[in-house]
N, CA, C and O atoms as a Maestro MAE file, in Angstrom:
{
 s_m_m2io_version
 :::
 2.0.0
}

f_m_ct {
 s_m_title
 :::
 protein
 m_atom[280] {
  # First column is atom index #
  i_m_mmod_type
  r_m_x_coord
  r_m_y_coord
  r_m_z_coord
  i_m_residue_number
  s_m_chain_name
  s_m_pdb_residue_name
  s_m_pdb_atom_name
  i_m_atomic_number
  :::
  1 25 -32.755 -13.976 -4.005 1 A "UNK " " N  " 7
  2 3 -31.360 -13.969 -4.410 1 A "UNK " " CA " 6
  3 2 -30.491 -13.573 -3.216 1 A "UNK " " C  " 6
  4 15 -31.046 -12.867 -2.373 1 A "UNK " " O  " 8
  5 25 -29.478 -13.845 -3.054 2 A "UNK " " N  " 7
  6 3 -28.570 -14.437 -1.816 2 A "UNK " " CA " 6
  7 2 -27.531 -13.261 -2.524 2 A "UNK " " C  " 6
  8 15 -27.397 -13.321 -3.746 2 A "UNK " " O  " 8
  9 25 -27.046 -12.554 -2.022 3 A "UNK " " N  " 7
  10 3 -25.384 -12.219 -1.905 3 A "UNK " " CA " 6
  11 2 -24.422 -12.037 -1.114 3 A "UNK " " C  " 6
  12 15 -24.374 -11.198 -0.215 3 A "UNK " " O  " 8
  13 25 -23.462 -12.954 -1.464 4 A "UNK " " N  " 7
  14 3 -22.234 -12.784 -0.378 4 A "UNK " " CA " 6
  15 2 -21.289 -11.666 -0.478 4 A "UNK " " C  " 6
  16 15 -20.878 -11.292 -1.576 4 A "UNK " " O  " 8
  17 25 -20.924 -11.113 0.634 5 A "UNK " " N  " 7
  18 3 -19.958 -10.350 1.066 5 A "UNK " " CA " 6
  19 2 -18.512 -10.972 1.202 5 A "UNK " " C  " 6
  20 15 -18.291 -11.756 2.125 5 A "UNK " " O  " 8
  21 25 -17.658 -10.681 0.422 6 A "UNK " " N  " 7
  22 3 -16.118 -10.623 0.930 6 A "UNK " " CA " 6
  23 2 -15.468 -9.300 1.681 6 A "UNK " " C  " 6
  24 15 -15.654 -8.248 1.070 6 A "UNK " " O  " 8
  25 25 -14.889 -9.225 2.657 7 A "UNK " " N  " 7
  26 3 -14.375 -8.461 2.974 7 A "UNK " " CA " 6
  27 2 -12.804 -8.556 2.629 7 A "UNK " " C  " 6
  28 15 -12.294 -9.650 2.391 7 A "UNK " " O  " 8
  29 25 -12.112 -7.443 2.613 8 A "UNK " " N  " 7
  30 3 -10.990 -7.957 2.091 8 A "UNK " " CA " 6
  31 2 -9.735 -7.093 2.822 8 A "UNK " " C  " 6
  32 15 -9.049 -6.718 1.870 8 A "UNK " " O  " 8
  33 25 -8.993 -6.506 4.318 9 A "UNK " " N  " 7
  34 3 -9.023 -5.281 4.527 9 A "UNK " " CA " 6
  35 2 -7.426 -5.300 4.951 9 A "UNK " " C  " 6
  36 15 -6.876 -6.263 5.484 9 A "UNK " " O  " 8
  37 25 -6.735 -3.948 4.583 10 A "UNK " " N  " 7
  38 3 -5.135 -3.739 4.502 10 A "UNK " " CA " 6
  39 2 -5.129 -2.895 5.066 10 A "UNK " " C  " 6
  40 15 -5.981 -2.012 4.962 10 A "UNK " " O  " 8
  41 25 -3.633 -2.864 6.299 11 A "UNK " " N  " 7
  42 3 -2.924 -1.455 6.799 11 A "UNK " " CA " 6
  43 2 -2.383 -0.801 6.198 11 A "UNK " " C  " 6
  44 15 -1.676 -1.451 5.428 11 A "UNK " " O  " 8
  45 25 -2.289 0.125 6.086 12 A "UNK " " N  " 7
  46 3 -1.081 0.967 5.283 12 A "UNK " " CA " 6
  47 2 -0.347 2.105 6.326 12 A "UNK " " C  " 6
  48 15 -0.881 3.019 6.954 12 A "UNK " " O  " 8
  49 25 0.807 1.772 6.276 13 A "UNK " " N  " 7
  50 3 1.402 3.028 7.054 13 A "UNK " " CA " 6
  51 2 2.600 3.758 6.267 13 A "UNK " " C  " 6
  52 15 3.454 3.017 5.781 13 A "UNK " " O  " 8
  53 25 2.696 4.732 6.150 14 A "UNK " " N  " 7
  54 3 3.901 5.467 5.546 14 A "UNK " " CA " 6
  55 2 4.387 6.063 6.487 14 A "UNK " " C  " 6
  56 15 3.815 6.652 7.404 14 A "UNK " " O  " 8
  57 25 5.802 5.880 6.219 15 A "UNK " " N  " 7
  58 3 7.117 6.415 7.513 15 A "UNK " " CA " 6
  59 2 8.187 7.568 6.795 15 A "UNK " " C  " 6
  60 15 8.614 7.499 5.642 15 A "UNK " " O  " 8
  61 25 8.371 8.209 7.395 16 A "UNK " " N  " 7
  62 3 8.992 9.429 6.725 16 A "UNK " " CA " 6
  63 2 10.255 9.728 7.461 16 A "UNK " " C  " 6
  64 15 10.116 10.291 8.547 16 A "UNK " " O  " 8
  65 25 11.985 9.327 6.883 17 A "UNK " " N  " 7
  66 3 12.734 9.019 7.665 17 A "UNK " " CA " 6
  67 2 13.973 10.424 7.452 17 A "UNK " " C  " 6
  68 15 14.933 10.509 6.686 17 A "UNK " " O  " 8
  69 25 13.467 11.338 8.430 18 A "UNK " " N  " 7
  70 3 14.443 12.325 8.508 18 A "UNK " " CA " 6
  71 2 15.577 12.557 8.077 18 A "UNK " " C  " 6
  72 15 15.919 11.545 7.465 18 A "UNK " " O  " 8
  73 25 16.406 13.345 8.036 19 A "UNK " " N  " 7
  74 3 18.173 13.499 7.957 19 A "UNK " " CA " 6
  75 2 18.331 14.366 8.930 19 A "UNK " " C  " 6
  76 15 17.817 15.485 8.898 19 A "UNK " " O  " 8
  77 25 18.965 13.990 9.769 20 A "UNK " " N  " 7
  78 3 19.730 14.882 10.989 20 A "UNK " " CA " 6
  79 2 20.730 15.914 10.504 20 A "UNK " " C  " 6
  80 15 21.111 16.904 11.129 20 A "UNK " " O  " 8
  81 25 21.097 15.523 9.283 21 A "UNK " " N  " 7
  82 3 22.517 16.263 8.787 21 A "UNK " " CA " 6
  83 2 22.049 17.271 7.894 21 A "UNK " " C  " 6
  84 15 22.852 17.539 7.000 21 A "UNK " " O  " 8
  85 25 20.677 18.083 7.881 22 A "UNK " " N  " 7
  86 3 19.652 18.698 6.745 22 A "UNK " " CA " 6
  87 2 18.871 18.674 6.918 22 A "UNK " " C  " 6
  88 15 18.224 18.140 7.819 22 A "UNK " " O  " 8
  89 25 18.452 19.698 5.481 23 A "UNK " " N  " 7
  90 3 16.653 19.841 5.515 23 A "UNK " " CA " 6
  91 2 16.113 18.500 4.421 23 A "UNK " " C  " 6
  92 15 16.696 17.877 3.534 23 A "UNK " " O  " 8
  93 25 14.780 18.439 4.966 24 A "UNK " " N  " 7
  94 3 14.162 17.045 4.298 24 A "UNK " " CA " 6
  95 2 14.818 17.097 3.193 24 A "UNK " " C  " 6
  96 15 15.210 18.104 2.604 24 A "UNK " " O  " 8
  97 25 15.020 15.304 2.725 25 A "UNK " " N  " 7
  98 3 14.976 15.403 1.215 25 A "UNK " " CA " 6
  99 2 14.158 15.275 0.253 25 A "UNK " " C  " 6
  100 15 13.207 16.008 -0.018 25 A "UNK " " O  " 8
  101 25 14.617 14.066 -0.437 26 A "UNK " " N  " 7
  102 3 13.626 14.426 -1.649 26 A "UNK " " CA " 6
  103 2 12.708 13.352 -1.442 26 A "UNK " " C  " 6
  104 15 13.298 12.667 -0.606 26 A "UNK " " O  " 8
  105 25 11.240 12.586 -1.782 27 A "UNK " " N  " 7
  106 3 10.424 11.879 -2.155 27 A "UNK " " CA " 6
  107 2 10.408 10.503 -1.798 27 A "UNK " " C  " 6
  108 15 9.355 9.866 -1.779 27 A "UNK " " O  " 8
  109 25 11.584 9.975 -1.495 28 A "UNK " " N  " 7
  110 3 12.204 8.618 -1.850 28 A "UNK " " CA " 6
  111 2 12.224 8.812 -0.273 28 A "UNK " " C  " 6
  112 15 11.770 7.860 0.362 28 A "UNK " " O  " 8
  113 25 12.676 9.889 0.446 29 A "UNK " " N  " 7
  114 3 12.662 9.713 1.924 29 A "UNK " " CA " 6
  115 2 11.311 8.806 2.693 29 A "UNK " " C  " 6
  116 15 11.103 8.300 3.796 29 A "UNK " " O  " 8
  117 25 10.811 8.907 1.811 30 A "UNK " " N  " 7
  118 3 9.152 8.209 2.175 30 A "UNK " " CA " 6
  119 2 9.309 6.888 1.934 30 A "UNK " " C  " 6
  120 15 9.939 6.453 0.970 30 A "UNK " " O  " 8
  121 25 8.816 6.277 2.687 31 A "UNK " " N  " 7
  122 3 8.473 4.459 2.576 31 A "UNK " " CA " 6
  123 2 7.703 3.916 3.066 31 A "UNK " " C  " 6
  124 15 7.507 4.670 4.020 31 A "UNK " " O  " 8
  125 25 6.609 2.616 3.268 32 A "UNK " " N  " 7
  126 3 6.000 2.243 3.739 32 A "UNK " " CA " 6
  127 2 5.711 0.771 3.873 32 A "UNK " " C  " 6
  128 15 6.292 -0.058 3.174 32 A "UNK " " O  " 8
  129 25 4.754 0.435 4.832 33 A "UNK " " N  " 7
  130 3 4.309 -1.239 5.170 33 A "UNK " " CA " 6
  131 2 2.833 -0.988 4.524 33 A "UNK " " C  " 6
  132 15 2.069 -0.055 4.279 33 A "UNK " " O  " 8
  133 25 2.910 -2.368 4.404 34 A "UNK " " N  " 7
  134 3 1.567 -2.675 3.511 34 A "UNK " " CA " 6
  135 2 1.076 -3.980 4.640 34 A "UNK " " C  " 6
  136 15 1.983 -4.441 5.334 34 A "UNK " " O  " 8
  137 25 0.095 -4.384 4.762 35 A "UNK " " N  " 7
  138 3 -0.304 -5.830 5.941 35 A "UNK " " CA " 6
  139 2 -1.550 -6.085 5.382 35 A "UNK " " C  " 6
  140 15 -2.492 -5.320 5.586 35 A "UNK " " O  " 8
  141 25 -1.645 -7.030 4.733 36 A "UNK " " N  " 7
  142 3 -3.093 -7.781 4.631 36 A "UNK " " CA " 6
  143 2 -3.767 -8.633 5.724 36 A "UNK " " C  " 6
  144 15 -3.324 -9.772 5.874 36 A "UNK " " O  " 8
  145 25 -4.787 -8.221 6.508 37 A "UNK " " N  " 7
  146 3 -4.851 -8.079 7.485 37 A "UNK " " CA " 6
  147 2 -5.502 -9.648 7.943 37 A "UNK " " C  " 6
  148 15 -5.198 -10.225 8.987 37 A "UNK " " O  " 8
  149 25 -6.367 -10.124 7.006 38 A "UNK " " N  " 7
  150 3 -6.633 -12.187 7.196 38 A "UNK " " CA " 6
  151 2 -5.080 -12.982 7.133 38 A "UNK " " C  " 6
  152 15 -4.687 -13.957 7.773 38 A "UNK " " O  " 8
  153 25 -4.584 -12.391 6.396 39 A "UNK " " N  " 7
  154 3 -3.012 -13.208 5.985 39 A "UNK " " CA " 6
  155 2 -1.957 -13.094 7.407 39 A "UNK " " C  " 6
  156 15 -1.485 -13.893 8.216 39 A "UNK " " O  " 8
  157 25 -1.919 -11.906 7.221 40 A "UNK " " N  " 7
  158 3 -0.794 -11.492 8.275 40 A "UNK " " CA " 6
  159 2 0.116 -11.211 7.607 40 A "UNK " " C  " 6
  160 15 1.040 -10.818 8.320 40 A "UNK " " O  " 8
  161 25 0.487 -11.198 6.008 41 A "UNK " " N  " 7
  162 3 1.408 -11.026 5.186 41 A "UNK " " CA " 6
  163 2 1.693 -9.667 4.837 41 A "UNK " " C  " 6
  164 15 1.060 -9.359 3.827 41 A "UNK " " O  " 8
  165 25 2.505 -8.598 5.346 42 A "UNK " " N  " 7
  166 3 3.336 -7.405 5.075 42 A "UNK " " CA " 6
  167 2 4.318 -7.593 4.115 42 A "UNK " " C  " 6
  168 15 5.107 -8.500 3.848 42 A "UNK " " O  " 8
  169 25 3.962 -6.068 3.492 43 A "UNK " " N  " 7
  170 3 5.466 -6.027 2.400 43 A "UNK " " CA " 6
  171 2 6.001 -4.254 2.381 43 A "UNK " " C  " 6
  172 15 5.208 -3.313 2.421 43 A "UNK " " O  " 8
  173 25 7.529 -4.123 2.310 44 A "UNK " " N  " 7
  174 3 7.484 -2.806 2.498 44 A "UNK " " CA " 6
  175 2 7.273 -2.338 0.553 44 A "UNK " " C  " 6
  176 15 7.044 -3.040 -0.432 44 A "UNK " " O  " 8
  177 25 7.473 -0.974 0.720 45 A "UNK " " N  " 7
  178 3 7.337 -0.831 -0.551 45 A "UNK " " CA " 6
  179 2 8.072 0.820 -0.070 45 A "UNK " " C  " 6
  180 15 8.204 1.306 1.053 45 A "UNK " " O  " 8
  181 25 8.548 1.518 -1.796 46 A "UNK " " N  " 7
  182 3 8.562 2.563 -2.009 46 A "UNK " " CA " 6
  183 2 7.921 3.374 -2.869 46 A "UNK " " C  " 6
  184 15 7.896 4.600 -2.966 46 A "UNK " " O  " 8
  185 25 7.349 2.413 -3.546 47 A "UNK " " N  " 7
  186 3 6.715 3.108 -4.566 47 A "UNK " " CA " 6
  187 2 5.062 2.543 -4.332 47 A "UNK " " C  " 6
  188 15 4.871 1.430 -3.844 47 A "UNK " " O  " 8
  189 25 3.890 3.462 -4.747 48 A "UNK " " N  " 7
  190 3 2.626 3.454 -4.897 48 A "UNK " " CA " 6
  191 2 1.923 1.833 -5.658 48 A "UNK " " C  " 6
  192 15 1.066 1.041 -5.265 48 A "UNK " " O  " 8
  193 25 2.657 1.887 -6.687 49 A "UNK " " N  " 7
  194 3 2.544 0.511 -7.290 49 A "UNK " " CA " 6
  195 2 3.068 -0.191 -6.712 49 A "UNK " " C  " 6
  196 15 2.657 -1.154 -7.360 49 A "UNK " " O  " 8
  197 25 3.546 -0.534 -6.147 50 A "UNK " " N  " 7
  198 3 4.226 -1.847 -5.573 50 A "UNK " " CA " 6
  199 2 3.308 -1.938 -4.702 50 A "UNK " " C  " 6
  200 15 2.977 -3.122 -4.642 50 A "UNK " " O  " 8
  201 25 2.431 -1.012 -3.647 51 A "UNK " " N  " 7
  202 3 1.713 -1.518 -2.799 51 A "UNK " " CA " 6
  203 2 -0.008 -1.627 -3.321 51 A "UNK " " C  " 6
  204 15 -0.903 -2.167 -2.671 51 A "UNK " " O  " 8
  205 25 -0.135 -1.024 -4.527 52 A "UNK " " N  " 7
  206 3 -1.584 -1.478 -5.437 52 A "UNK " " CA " 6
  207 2 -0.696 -2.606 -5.761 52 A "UNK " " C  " 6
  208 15 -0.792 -2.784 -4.546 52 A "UNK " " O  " 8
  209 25 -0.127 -3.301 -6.075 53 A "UNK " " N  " 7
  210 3 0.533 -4.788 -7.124 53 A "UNK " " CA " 6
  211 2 0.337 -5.947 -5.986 53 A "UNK " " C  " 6
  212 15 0.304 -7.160 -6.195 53 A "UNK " " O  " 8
  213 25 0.173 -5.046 -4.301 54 A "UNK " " N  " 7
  214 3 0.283 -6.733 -3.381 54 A "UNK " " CA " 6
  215 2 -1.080 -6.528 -3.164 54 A "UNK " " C  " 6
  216 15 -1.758 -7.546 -3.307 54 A "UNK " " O  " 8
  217 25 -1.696 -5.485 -2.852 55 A "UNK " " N  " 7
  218 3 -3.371 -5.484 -2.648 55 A "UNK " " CA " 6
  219 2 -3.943 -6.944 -4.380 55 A "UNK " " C  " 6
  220 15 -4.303 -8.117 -4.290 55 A "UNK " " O  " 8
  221 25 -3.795 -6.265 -5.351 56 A "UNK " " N  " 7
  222 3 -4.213 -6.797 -6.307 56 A "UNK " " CA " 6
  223 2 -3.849 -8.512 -5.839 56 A "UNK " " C  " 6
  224 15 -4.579 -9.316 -6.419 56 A "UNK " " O  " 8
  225 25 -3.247 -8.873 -5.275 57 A "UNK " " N  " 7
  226 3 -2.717 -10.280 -4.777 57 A "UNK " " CA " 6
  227 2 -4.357 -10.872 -4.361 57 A "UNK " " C  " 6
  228 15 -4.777 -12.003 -4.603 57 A "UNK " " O  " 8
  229 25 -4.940 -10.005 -3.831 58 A "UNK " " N  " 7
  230 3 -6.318 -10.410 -3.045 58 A "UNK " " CA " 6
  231 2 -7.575 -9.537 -3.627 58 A "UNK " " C  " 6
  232 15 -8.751 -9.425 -3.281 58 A "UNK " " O  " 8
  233 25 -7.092 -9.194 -4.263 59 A "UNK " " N  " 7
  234 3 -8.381 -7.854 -4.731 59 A "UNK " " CA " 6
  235 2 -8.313 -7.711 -5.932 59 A "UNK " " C  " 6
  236 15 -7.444 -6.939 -6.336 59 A "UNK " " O  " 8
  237 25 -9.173 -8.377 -6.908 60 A "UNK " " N  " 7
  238 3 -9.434 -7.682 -8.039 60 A "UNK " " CA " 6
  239 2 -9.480 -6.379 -8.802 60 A "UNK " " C  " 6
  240 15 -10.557 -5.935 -9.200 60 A "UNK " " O  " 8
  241 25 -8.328 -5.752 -9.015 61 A "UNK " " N  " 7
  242 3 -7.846 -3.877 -8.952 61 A "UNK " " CA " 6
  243 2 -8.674 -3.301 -10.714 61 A "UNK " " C  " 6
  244 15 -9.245 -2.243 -10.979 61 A "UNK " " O  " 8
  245 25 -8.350 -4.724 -11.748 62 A "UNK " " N  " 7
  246 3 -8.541 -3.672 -12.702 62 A "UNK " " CA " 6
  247 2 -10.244 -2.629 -13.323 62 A "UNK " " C  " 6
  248 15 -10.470 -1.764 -14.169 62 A "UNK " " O  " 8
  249 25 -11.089 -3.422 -12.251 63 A "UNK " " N  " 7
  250 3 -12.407 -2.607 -12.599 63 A "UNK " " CA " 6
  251 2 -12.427 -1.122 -11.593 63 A "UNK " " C  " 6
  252 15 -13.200 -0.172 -11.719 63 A "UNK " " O  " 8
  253 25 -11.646 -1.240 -10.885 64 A "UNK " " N  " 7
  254 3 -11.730 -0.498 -9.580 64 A "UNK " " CA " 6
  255 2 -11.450 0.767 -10.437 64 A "UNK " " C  " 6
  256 15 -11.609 1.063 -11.621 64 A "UNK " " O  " 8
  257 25 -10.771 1.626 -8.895 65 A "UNK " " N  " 7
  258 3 -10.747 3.350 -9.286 65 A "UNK " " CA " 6
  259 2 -8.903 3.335 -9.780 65 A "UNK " " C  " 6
  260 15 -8.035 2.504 -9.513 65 A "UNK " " O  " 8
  261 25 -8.870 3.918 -10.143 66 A "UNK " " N  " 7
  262 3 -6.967 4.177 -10.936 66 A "UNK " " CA " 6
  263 2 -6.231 4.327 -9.867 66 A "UNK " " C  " 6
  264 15 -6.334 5.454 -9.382 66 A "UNK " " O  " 8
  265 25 -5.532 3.620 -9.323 67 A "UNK " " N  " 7
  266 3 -4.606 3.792 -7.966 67 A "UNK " " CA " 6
  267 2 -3.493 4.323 -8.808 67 A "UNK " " C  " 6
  268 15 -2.650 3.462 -8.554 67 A "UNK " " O  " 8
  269 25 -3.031 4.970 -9.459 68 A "UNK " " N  " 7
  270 3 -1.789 5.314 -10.351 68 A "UNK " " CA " 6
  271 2 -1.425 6.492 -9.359 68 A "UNK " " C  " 6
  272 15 -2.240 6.921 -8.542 68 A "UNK " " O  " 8
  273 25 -0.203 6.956 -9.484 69 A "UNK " " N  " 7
  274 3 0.556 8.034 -9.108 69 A "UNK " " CA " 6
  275 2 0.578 9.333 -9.931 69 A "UNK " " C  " 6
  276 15 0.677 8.768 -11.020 69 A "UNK " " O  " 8
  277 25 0.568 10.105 -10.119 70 A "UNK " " N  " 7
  278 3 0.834 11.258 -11.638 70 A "UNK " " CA " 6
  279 2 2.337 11.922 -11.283 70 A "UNK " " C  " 6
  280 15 2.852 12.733 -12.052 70 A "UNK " " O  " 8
  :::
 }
 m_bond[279] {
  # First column is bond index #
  i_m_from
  i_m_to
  i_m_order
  :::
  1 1 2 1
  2 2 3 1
  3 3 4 2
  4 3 5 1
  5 5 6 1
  6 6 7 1
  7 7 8 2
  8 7 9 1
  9 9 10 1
  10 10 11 1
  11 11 12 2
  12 11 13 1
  13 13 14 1
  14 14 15 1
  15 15 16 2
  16 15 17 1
  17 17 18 1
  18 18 19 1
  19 19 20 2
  20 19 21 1
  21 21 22 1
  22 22 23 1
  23 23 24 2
  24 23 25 1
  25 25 26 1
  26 26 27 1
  27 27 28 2
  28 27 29 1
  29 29 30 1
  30 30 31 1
  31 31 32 2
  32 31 33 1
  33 33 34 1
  34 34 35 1
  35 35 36 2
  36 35 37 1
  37 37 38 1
  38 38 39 1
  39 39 40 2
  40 39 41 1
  41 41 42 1
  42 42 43 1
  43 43 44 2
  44 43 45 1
  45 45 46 1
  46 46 47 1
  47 47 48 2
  48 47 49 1
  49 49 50 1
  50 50 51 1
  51 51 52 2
  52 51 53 1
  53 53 54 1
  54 54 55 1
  55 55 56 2
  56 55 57 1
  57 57 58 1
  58 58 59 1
  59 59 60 2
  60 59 61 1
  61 61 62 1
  62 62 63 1
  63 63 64 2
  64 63 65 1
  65 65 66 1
  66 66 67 1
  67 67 68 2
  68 67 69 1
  69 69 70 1
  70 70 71 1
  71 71 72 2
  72 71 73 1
  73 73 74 1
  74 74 75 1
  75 75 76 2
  76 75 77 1
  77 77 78 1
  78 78 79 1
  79 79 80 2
  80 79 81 1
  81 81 82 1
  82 82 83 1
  83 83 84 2
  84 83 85 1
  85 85 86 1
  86 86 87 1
  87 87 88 2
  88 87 89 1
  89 89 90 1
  90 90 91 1
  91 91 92 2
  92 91 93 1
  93 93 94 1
  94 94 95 1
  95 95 96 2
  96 95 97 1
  97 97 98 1
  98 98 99 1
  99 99 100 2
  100 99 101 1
  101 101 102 1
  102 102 103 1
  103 103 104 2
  104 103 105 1
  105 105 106 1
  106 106 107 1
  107 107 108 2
  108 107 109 1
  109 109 110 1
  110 110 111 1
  111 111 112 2
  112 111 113 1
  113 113 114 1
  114 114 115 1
  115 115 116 2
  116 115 117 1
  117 117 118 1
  118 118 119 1
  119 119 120 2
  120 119 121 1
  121 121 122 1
  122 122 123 1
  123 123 124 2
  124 123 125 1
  125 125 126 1
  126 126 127 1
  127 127 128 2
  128 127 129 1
  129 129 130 1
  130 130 131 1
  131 131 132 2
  132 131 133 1
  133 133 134 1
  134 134 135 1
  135 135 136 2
  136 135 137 1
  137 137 138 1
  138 138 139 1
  139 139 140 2
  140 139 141 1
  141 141 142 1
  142 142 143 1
  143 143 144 2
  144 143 145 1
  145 145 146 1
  146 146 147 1
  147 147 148 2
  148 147 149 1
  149 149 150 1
  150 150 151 1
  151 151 152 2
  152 151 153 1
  153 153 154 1
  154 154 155 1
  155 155 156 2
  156 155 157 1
  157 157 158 1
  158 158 159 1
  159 159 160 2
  160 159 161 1
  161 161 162 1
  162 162 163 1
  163 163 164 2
  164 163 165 1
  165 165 166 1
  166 166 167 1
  167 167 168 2
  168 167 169 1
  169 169 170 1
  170 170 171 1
  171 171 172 2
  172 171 173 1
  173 173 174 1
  174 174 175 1
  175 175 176 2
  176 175 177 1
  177 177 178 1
  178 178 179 1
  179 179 180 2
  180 179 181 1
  181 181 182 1
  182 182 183 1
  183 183 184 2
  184 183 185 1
  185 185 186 1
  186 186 187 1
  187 187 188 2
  188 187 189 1
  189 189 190 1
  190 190 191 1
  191 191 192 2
  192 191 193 1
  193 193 194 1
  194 194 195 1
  195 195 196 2
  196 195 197 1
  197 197 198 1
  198 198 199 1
  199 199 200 2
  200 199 201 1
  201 201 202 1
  202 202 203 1
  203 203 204 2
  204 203 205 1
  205 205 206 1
  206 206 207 1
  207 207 208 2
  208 207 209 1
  209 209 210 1
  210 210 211 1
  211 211 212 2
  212 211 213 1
  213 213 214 1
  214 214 215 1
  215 215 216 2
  216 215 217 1
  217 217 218 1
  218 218 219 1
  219 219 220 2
  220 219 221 1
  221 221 222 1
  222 222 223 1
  223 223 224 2
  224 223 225 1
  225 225 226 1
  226 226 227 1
  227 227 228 2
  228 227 229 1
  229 229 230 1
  230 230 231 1
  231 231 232 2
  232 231 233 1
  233 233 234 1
  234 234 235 1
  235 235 236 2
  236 235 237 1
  237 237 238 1
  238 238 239 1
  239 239 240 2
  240 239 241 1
  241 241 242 1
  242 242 243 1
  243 243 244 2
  244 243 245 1
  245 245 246 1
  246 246 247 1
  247 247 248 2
  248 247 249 1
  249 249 250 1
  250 250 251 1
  251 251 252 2
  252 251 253 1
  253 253 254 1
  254 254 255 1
  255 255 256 2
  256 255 257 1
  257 257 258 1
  258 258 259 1
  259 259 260 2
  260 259 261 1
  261 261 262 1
  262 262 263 1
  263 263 264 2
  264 263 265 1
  265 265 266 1
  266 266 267 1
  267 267 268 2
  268 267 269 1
  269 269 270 1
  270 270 271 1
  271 271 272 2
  272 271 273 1
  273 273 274 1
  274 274 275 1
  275 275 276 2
  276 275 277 1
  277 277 278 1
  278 278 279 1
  279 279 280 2
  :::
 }
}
């Protein structure tokens, strides 16, 4: 019996964009790039789901582990 391998593999970077005029704010100051790395296709996102929703584009998510936020 034969099995194939897919590889399937994403950047993720989160950027954290100061205020000069203050102390950090709140949560939302956070943002990030997402890059599927065969495609070349990036997307920004702010929220956790939005960047499990473009993985799932290429990756079968719902047997996997709970990417949810709490």
């Amino acid at each position: 019996m034969t099995v194939e391998t897919t590889v399937v593999s994403f950047v993720v970077r989160f950027v954290y964009d100061a205020r000069a005029d203050g102390p950090a704010g709140p949560a939302s100051d956070w943002h990030g790039f997402i890059r599927h790395v065969q495609s070349d296709e990036e997307r920004h996102f702010t929220r956790w789901e939005d960047a499990a929703s473009f993985m799932a584009q290429y990756v079968r998510l719902e047997n996997g582990p709970d990417v949810t936020v709490a």
